[in-house]
VOPAGU-2260 file (C-alpha; in pm, 1 decimal, decimal comma):
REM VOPAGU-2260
SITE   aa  ch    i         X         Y         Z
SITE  UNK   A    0    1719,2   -1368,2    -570,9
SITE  UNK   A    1    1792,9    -998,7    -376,1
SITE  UNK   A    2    1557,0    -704,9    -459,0
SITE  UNK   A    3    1720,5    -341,6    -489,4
SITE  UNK   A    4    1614,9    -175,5    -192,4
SITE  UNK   A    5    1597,3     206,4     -52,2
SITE  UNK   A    6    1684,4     290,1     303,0
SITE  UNK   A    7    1506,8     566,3     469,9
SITE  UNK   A    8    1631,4     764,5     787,9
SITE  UNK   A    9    1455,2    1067,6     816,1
SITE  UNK   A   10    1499,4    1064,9    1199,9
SITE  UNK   A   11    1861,3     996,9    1176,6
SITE  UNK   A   12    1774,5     622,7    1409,3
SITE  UNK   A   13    1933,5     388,6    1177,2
SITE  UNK   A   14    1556,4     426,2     999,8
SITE  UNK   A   15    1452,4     133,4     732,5
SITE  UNK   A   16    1598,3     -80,0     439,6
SITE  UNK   A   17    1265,8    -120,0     237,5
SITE  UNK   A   18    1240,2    -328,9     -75,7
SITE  UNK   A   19    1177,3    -183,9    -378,1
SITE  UNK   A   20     907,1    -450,0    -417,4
SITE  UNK   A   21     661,5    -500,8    -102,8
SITE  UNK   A   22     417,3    -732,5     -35,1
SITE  UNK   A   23      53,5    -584,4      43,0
SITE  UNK   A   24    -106,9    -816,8     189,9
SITE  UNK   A   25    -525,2    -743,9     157,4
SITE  UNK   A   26    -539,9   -1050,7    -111,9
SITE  UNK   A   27    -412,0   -1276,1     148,7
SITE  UNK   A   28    -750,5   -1167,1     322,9
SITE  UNK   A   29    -963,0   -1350,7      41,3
SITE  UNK   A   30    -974,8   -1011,0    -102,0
SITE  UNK   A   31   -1310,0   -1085,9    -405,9
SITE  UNK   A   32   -1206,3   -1473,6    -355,1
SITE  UNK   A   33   -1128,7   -1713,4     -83,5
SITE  UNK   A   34    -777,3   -1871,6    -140,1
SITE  UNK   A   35    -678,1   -2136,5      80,4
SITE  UNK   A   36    -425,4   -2146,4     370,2
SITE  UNK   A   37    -166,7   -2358,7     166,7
SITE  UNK   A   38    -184,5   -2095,6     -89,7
SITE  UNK   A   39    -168,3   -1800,9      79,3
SITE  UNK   A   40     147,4   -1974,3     207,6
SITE  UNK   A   41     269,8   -2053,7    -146,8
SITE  UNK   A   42     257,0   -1758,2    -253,9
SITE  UNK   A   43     415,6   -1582,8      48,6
SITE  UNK   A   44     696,4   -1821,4      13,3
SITE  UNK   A   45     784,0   -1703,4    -355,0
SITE  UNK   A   46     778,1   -1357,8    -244,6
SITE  UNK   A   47    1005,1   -1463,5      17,8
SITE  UNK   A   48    1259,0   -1642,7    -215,0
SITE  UNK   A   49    1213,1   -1348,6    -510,1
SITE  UNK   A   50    1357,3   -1150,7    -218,5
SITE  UNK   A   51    1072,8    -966,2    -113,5
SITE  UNK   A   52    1137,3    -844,7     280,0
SITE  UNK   A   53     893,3    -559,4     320,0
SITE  UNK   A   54     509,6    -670,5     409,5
SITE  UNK   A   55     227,2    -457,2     495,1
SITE  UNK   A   56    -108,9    -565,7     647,0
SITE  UNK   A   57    -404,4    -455,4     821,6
SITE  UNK   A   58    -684,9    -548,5    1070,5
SITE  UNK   A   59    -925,5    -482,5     814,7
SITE  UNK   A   60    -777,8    -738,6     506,8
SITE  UNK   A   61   -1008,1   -1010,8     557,6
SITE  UNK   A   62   -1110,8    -909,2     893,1
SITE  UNK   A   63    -827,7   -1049,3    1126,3
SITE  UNK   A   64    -748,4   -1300,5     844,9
SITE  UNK   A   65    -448,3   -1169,6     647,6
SITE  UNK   A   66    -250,4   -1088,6     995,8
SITE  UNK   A   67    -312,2   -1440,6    1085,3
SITE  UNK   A   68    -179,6   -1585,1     787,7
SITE  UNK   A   69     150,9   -1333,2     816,4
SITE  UNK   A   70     158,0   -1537,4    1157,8
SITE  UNK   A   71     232,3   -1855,4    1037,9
SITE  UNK   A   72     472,4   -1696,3     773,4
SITE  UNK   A   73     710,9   -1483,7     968,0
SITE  UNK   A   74     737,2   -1785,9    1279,6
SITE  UNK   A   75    1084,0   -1831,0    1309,5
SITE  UNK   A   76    1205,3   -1556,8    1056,8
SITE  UNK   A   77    1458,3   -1366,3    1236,4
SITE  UNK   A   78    1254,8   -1054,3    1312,4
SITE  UNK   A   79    1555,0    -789,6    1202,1
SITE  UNK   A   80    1553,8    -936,5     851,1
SITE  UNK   A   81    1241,8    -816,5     707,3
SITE  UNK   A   82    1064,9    -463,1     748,0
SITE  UNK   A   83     665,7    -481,9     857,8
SITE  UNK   A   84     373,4    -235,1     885,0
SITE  UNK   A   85      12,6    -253,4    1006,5
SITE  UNK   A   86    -267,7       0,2    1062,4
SITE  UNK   A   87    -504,1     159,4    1322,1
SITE  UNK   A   88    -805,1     329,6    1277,1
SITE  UNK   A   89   -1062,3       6,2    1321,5
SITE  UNK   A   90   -1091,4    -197,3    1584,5
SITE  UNK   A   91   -1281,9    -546,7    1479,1
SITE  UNK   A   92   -1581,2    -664,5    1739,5
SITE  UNK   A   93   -1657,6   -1049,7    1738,1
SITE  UNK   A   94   -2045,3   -1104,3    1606,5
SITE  UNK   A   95   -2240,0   -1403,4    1452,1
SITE  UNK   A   96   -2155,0   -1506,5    1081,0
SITE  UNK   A   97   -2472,8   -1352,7     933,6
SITE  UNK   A   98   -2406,5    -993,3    1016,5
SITE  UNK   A   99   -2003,7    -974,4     964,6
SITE  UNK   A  100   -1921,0    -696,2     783,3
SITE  UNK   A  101   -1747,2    -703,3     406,5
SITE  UNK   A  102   -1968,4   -1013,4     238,3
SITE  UNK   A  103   -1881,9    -978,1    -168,9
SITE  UNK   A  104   -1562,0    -808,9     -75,3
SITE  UNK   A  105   -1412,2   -1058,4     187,4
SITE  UNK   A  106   -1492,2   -1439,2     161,4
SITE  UNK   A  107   -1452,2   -1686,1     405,5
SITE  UNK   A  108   -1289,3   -1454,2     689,9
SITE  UNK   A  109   -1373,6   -1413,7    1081,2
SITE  UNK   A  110   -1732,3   -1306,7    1208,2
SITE  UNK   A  111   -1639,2    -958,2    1275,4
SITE  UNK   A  112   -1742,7    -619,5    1220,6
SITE  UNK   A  113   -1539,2    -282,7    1174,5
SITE  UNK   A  114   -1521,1     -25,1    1461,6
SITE  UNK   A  115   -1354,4     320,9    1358,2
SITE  UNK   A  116   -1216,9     442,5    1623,7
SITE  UNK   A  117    -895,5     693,1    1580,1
SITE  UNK   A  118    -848,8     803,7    1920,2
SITE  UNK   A  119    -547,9     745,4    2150,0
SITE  UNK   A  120    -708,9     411,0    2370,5
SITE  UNK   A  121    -844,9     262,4    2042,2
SITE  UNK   A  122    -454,5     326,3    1875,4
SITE  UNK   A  123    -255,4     153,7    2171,9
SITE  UNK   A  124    -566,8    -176,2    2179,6
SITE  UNK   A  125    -534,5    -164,4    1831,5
SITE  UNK   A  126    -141,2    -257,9    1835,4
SITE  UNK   A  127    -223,9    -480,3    2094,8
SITE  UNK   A  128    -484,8    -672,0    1912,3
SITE  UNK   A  129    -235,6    -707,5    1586,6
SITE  UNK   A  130      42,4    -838,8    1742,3
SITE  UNK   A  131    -147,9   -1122,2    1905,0
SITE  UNK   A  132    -260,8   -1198,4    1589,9
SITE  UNK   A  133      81,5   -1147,7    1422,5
SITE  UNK   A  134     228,2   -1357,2    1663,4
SITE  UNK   A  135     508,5   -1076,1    1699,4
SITE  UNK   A  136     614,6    -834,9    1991,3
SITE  UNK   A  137     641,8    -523,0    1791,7
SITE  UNK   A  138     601,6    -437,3    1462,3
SITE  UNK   A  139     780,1    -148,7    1257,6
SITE  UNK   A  140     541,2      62,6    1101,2
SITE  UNK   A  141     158,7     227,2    1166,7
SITE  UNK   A  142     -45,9     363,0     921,9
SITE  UNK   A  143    -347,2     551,2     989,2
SITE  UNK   A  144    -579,8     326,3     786,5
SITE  UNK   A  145    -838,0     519,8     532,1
SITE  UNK   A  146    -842,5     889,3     694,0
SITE  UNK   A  147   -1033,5     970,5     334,9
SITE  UNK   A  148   -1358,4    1057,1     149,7
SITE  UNK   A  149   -1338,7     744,3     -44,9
SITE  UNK   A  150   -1421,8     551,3     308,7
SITE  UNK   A  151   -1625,5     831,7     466,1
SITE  UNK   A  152   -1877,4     940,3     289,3
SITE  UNK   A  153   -1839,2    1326,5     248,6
SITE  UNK   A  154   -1572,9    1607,3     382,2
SITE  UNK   A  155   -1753,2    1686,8     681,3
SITE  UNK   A  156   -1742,2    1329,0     791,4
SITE  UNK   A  157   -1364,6    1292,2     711,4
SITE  UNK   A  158   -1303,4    1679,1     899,1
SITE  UNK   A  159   -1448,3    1515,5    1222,1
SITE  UNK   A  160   -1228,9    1213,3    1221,1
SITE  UNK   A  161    -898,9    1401,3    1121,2
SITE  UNK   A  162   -1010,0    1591,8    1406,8
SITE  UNK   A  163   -1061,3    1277,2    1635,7
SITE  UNK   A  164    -704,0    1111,4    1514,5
SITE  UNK   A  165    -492,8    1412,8    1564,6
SITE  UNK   A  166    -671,8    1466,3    1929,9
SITE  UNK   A  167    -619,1    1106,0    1987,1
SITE  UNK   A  168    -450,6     826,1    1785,7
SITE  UNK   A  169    -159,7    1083,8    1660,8
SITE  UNK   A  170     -66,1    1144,0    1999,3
SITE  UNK   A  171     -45,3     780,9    2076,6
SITE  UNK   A  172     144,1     708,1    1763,6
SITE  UNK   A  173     386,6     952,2    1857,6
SITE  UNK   A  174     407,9     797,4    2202,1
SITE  UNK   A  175     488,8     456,0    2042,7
SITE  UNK   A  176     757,8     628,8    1841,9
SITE  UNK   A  177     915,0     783,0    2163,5
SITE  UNK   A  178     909,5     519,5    2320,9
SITE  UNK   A  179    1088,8     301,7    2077,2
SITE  UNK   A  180     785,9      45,7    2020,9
SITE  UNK   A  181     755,1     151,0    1656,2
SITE  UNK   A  182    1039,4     302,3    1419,4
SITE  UNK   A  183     785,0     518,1    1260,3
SITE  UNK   A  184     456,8     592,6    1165,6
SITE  UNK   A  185     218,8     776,1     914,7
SITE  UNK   A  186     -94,6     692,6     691,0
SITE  UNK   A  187    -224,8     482,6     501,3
SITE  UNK   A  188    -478,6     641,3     224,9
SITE  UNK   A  189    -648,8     634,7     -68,2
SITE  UNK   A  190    -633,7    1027,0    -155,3
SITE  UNK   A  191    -354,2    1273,9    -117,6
SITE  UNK   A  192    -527,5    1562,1     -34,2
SITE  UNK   A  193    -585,9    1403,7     323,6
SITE  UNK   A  194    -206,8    1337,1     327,9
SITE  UNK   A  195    -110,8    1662,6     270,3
SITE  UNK   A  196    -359,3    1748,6     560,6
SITE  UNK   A  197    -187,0    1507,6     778,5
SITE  UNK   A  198     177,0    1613,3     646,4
SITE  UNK   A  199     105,4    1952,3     704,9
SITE  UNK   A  200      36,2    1941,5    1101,7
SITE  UNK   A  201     232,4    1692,6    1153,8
SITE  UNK   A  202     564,2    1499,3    1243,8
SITE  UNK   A  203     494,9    1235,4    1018,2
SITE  UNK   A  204     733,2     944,7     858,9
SITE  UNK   A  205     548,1     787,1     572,5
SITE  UNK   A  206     280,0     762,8     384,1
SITE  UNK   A  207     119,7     449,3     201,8
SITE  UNK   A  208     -75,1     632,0     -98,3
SITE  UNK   A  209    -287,3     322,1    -292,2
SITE  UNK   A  210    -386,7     431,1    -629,2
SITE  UNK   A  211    -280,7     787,7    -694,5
SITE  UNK   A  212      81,3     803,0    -840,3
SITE  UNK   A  213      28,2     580,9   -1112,3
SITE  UNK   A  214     135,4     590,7   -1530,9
SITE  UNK   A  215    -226,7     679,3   -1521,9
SITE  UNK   A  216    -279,4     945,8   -1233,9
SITE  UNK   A  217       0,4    1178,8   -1130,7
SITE  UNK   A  218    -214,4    1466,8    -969,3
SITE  UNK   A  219       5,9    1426,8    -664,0
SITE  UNK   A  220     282,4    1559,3    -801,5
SITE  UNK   A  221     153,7    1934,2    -758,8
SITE  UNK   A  222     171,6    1929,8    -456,8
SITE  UNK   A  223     165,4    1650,8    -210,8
SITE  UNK   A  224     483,8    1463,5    -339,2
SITE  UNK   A  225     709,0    1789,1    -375,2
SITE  UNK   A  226     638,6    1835,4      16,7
SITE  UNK   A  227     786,3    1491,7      91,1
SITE  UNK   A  228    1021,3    1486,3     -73,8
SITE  UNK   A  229    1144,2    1847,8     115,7
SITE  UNK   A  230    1100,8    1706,5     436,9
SITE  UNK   A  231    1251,0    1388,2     403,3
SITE  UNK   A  232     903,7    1198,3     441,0
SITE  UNK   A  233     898,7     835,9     207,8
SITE  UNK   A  234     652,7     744,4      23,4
SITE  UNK   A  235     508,8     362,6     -33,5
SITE  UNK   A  236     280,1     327,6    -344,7
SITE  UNK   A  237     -41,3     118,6    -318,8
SITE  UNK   A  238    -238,9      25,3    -645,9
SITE  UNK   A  239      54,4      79,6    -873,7
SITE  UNK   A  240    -161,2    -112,2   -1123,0
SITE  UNK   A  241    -520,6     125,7   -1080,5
SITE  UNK   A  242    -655,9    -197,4    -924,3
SITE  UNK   A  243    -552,1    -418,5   -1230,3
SITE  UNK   A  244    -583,6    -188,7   -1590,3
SITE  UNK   A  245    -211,1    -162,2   -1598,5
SITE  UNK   A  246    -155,4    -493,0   -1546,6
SITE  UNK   A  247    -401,6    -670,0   -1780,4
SITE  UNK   A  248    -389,8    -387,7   -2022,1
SITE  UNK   A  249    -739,0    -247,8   -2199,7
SITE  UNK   A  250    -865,2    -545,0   -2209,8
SITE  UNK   A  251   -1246,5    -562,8   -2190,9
SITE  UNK   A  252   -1364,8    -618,9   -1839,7
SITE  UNK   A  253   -1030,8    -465,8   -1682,0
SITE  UNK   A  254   -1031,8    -316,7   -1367,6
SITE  UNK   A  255   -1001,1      46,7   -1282,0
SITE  UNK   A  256   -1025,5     193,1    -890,5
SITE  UNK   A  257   -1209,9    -120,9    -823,6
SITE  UNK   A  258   -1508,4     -61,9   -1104,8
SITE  UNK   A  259   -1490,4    -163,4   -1412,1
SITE  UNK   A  260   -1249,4      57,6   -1646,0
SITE  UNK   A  261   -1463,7     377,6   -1828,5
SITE  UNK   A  262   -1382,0     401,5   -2246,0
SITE  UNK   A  263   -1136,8     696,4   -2150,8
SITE  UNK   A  264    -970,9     493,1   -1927,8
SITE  UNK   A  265    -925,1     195,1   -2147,3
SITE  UNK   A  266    -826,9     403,3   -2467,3
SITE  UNK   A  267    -559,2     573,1   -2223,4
SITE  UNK   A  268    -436,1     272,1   -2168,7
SITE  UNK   A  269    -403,9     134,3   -2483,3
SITE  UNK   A  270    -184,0     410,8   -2579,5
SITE  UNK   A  271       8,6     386,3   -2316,3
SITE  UNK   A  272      67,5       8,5   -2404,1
SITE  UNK   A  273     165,2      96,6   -2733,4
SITE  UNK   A  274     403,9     310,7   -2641,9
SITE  UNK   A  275     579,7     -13,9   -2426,3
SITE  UNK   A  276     530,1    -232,2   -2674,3
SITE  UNK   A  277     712,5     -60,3   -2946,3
SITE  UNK   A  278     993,4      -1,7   -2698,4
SITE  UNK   A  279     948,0    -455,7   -2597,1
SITE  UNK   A  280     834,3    -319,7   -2286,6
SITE  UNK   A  281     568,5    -492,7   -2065,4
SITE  UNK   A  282     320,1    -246,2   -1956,5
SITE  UNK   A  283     291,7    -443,5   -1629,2
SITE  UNK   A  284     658,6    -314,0   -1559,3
SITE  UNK   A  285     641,6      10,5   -1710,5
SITE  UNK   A  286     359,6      51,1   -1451,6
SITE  UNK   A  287     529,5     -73,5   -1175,2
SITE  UNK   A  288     886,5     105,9   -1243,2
SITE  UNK   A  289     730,8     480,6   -1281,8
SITE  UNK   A  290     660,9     533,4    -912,0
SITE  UNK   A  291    1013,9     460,5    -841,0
SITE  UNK   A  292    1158,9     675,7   -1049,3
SITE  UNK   A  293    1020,1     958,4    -763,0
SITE  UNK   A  294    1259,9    1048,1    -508,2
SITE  UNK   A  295    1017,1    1018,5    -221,1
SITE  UNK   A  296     904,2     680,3    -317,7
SITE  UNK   A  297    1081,6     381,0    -111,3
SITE  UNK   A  298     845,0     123,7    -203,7
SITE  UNK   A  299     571,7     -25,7    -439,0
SITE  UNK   A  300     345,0    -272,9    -313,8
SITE  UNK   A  301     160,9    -412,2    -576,3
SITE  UNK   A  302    -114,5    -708,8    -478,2
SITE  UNK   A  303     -77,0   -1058,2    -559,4
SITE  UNK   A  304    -322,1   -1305,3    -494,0
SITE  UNK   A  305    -156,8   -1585,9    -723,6
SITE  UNK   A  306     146,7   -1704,4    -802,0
SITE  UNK   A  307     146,7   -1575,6   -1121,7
SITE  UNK   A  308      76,5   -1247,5   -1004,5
SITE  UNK   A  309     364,5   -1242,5    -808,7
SITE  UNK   A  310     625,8   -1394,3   -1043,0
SITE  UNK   A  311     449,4   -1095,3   -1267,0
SITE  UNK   A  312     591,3    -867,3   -1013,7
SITE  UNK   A  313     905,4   -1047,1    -924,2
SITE  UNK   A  314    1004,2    -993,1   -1274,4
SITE  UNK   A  315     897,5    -594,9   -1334,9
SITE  UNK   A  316    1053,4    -556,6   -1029,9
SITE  UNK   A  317    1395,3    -605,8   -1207,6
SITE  UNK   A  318    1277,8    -443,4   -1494,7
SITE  UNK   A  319    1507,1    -158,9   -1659,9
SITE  UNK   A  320    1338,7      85,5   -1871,9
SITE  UNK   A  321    1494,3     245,5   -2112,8
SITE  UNK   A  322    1467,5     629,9   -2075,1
SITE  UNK   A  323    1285,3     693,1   -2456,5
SITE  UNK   A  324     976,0     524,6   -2330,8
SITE  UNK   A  325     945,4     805,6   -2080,2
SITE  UNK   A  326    1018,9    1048,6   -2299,3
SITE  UNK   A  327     778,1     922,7   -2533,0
SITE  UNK   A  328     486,7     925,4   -2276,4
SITE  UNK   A  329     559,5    1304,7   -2266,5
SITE  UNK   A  330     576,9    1397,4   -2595,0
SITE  UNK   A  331     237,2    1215,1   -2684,4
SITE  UNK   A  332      70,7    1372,3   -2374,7
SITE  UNK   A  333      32,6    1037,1   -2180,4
SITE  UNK   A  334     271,8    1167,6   -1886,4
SITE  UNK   A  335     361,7    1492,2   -1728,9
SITE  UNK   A  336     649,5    1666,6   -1820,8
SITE  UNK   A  337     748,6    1704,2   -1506,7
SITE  UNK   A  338     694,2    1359,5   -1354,9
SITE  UNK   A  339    1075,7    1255,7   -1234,2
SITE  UNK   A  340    1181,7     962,0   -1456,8
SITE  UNK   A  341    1532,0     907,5   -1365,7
């Protein structure tokens, strides 16, 4: 099976041929429950045959664990076939079992705890430290990992470590980019206000934004999307799902932002589902579709932490949608008018 795919070259280098569907990887981490080696395989294999050649990790998914696994995986794939991006931002420091960071969000991972650290020495280490543990000698992408309030606490506390990245890890990212070790780089957050920051005083590629350009949440279309798409910066979407609720539907316990789903949400969702259904549309690929429909957007990287999950996303990934379901979403109020849909 081949996946459509989008090639970017906003530096005019040849740039990259992403997948319409990525891989993100943090499930592979034992993201809420430990999955075993064999499966983490399995299931990297079916994204592998479903076509799937652009994969996106972290130090922080399951501590060291998920960039491990992606070791095992790539070995002997030829490195120019497949598109790959990791993040800086934490460094992880060996320590006994009992006081590793992330118990009852990360199971059965390395003893390690989190170190932010954004400035230029912590960037390069960083690199260092994931390619070991990829196995690889370079890798194509960086992300800034969680420059955001969502991981900081308040804006003062996220002021002072924009402050410390763009002193520090920026310049070291655009070092690496000189220098040919990385084709680009950019962020990877949970907000786009902090994105806009970052695209706004900087030369920056890409941005991974998890959660907030969604059938559900389109906020970023006032702003932060419109001044991408002017300067030729793409776009990967994280969360296309809300953390599940577009994916399950409003069922009772869903997921929403990784807390149960509020009444409003659920009721929102419902509606939305309706819509699909009387159009014999899964909401699962109505959900995953939208974001693409963006002129920005290069990728969606849903999680998948079964097989299931991913032959889920295998199939919306070849999902057409016929235009009236958009333009039903409008007229009912469940979508902007102006979110592209074409």
């Amino acid at each position: 099976m081949t996946q459509r795919a989008r090639h970017w070259d906003r530096l005019g280098t040849g740039g990259l041929r992403f997948t319409e569907l990525g891989f993100g990887t943090a499930p592979l981490g034992n993201l809420y429950r430990a999955i075993s080696d064999a499966q983490a395989e399995a299931i990297l294999d079916q994204a592998w045959a479903g076509g799937v050649r652009y994969f996106d990790t972290a130090p922080l998914y399951g501590l060291g664990l998920s960039e491990t696994r992606l070791n095992r995986f790539l070995r002997g794939k030829p490195r120019d076939s497949y598109v790959l991006s990791t993040k800086v931002g934490r460094l992880l420091r060996a320590t006994t079992p009992d006081k590793r960071d992330g118990f009852g969000k990360w199971f059965e991972v390395p003893a390690r705890n989190e170190v932010y650290d954004y400035g230029y020495d912590a960037t390069m280490r960083s690199l260092e430290f994931s390619l070991e543990r990829l196995g690889l000698d370079r890798v194509d992408i960086l992300y800034a990992h969680d420059l955001d309030i969502a991981n900081h606490g308040s804006q003062a506390a996220l002021d002072a470590r924009l402050a410390a990245f763009m002193e520090g890890g920026y310049r070291a990212l655009m070092d690496l980019r000189t220098q040919g070790v990385i084709a680009a780089f950019g962020a990877g957050l949970n907000e786009w206000q902090p994105s806009q920051w970052l695209a706004e005083r900087g030369d920056f590629d890409l941005f991974l934004l998890a959660g907030r350009y969604t059938l559900l949440e389109q906020e970023a279309l006032d702003s932060f999307l419109p001044l991408c798409a002017a300067r030729g910066i793409g776009v990967v979407i994280g969360g296309p799902y809300n953390s599940g609720v577009l994916a399950t539907g409003a069922r009772p316990g869903a997921f929403y932002n990784y807390d149960p789903a509020p009444q409003a949400i659920l009721d929102r969702v419902a509606a939305i589902a309706a819509v699909c259904a009387a159009h014999d549309v899964r909401l699962v690929d109505a959900a995953f579709q939208f974001p693409l429909c963006h002129p920005a957007v290069v990728s969606v990287i849903p999680g998948g932490q079964g097989q299931a999950e991913m032959a889920s996303n295998l199939q919306a990934a070849t999902a057409r949608i016929p235009p009236a379901l958009w333009q039903d979403l409008k007229d009912k109020g469940l979508m902007r008018a102006d979110a592209p849909t074409e």
